[in-house]
N, C-alpha and C positions, 0 to 999 in steps of 0.2 A: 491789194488785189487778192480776190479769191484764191484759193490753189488749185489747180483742177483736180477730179475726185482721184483721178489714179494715185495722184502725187500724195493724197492723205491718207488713201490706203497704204500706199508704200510706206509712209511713215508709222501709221498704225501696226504692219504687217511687221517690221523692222522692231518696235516696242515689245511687241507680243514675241517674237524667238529672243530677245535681247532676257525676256522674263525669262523667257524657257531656256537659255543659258544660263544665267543665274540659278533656277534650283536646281539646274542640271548641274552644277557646281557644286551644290552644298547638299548633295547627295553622296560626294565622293569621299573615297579613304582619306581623311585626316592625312595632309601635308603630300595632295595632289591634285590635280585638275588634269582638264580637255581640254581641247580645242575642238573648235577657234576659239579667240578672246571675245570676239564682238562679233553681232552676225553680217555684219559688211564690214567692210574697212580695207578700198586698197591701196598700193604703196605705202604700207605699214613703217614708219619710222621710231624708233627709239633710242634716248641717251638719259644716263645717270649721269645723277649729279644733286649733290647735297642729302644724299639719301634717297632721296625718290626717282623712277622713272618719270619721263615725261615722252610724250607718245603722241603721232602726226600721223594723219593718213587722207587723202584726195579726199576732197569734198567736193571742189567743183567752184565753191559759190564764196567761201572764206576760208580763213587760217584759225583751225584749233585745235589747240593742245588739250590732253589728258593728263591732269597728275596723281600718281600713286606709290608708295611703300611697296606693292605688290603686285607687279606685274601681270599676274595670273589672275588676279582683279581688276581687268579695267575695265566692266564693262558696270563697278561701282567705283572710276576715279571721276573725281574732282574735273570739271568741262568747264571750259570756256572759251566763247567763240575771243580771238586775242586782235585778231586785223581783217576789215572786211575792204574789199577793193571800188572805188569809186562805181558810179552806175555805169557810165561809159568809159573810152577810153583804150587805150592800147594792153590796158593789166585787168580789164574789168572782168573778163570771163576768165570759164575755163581753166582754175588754177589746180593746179595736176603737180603732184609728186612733193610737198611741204616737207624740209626736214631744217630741222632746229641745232644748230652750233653754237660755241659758246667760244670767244674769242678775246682776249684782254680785257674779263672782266664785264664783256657784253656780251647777250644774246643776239643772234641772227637768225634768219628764217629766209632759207633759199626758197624759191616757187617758179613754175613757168606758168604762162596765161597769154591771151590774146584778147581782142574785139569781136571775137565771135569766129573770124578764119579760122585753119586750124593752121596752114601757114605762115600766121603772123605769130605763133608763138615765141617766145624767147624769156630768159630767166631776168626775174627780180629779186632782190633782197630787201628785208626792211628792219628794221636795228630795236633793242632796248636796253638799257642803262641798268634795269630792276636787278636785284640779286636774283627773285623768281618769276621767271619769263611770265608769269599767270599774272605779276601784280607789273606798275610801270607803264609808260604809254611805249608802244610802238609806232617807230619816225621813219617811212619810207628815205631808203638810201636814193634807188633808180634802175636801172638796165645791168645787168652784169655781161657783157659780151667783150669778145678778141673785137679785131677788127674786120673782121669777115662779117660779121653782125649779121650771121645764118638761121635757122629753124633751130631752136635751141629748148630739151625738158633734160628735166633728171638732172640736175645740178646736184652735186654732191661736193665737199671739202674738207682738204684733209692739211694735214702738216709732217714735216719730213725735216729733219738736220735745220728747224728753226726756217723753214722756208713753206710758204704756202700752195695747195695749187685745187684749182676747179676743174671737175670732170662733168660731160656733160653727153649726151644723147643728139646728134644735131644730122643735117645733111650736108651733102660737100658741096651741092650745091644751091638752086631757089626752086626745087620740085622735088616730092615725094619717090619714095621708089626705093630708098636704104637707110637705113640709120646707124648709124659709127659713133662711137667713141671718141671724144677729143678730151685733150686737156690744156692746162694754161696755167700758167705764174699769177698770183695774186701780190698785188701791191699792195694793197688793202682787203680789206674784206668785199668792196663793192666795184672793184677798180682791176682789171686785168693788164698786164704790161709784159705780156708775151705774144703772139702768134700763139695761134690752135697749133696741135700737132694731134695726128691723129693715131690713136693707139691699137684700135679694133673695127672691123669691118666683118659684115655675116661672110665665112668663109667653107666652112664646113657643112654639111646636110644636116647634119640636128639644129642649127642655126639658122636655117632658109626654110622651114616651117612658114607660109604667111600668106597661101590664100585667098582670095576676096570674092567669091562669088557674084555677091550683088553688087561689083563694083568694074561694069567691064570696060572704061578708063584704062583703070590700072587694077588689073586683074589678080597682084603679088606684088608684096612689101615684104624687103627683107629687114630683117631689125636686129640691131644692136643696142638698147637702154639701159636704163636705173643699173648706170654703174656705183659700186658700195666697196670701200677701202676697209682692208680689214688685215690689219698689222701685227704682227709676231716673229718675235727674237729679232732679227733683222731682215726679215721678208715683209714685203709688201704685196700686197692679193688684191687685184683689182678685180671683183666680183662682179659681174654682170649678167642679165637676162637677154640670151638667147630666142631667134622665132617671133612668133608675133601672139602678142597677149590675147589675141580673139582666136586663140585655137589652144588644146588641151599639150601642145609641146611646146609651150613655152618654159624655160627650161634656165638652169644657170650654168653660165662660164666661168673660168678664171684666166687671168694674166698674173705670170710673176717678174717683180723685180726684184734687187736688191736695194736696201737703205741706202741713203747717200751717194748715191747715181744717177745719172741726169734722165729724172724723169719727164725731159719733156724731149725725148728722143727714142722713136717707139724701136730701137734697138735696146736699149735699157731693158726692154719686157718680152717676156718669154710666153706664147698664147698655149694654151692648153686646146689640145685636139677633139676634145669629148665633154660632152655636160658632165656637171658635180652634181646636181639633181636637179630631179624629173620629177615628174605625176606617175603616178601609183596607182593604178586602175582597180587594183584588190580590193586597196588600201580607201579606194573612192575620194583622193585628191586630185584633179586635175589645173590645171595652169599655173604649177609652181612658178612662182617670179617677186621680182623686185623687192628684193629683201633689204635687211638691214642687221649688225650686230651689237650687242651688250653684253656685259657680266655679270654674272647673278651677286646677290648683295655683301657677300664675302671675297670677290673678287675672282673664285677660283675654278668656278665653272666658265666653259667658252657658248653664248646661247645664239641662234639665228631665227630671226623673223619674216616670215614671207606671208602674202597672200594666196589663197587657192581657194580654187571652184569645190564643190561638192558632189556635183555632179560633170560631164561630161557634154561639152558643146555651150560651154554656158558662157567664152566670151570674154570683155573687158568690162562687164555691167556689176551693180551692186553685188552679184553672187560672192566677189571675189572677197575672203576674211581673213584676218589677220590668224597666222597659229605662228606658234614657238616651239623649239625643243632641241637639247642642249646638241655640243657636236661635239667630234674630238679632233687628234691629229695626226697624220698618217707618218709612217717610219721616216720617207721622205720632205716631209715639212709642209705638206701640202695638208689642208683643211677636208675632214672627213663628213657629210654631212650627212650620213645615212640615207636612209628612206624615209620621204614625209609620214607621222604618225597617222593614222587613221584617226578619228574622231571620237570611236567607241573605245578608245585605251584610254588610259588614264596613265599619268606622265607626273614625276613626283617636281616639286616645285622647284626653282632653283634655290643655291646651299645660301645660308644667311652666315 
């Protein structure tokens, strides 16, 4: 089937800043770059491993990974599309939020997607054997759900004292209106053997950002998603994006626990009252969200990945790109994440 002309423009349009990226890049001081990585890309994922990044962000329509040595090069890593979802079907559309784990030796790729609803969404996993996720077939597991079997994106997994567990984006109950944080015991990688317990709900006003004008239904969505685990000394940081992604405050939170404490009891976790970071209007990033973290190839930098608009008012649409840049950590043990960089600085690489 033809594409229609917008659709080939956008892809045209997407090639041509993708180039303009690139010599934008090799115009810079030797052992630094800009952002963004890529002129789209959102819910930006990344994990090392064996040397290389490997790098996930929405696409909509399949699962593909980026691989590179260099981070700050992805917009010349190695692509391939890895798992494309049936024509129809309950997983065929709409596959939103891909991040890639590595578990006994196999790879995994969390997704949500639906049949076209946006309420029938709910998480899938699908498995590969390969040393490197790029080569190897991928074997759909099925459904990753509690027994509540609710509206479910943003699947996330982590490990804790040899025990595993999924965080997820979901509603509490079968209509729109809020979204929370839950999490759950993993029995396996595709197999939940907990009750949801719910960790987070929008509570505070930088968190109830959401709007809807041309939606007089339901006129305000309040949102809690793309929760991202991010672990140190013996804290665990449950990272998440605050407000609603089609407005320029969407914004991240955090929750703390401690290690080896029953994280499936949201008294375990301690919610932070105020974003970690925002949009920068100076700076001309708007709708910091749904990050993800890694270490630079020496181990000893701490780096964070998020998508953000360029401009202002611009929404949950292709505008949103991946940028990076390193962070530190506060006296109190809490995760520092400065201010998003602007685009016209130049940010030195991460350490090898």
């Amino acid at each position: 089937m033809k594409k229609p002309a917008f659709v080939e423009l956008f892809v045209l349009a997407s090639l041509l800043i993708g180039t303009c990226i690139s010599a934008a890049q090799s115009k810079l001081p030797a052992g630094t770059f800009k952002n963004p990585l890529l002129s789209t890309g959102p819910d930006p994922w990344v994990i090392r491993y064996g040397g290389f990044y490997y790098y996930m962000n929405s696409t909509g329509t399949n699962l593909t990974i980026r691989k590179t040595s260099d981070i700050t090069d992805l917009a010349h890593a190695e692509t391939k599309i890895v798992w494309t979802p049936p024509s129809t079907g309950p997983y065929s559309k709409d596959l939103w939020a891909p991040e890639l784990h590595r578990f006994d030796d196999r790879w995994y790729i969390y997704f949500a997607a639906d049949d076209g609803p946006n309420e029938h969404h709910r998480i899938y996993v699908v498995e590969n054997t390969a040393a490197d996720p790029l080569d190897g077939t991928w074997e759909f597991k099925g459904k990753v759900s509690d027994a509540t079997n609710k509206w479910a994106i943003d699947a996330s997994v982590f490990e804790d004292h040899n025990q595993r567990y999924i965080l997820w984006s979901g509603w509490e109950g079968d209509t729109d209106g809020e979204q929370r944080i839950y999490i759950a015991h993993l029995k396996n990688p595709w197999t939940v053997d907990s009750p949801r317990a719910m960790l987070s709900y929008p509570q505070y006003p930088w968190e109830r950002v959401g709007d809807l004008l041309d939606r007089p239904a339901m006129p305000h969505v309040n949102v809690n998603e793309g929760p991202e685990i991010l672990q140190h000394n013996e804290d665990i940081f449950l990272v998440y994006s605050g407000s609603a992604c089609w407005t320029d405050y969407y914004a991240l939170g955090v929750i703390r626990a401690k290690s080896g404490t029953n994280l499936l009891d949201q008294a375990s976790w301690m919610k932070y009252d105020h974003p970690f970071f925002k949009q920068d209007r100076e700076a001309k990033v708007f709708g910091t969200g749904h990050n993800g973290f890694f270490k630079s190839p020496d181990g000893k930098q701490d780096w964070i990945i998020y998508h953000a608009n360029p401009a202002s008012g611009e929404g949950c649409g292709d505008h949103r790109s991946p940028r990076i840049q390193p962070f530190t950590w506060n006296p109190d043990g809490t995760p520092n994440f400065g201010k998003p960089i602007a685009t016209d600085i130049p940010i030195e690489k991460p350490s090898n």
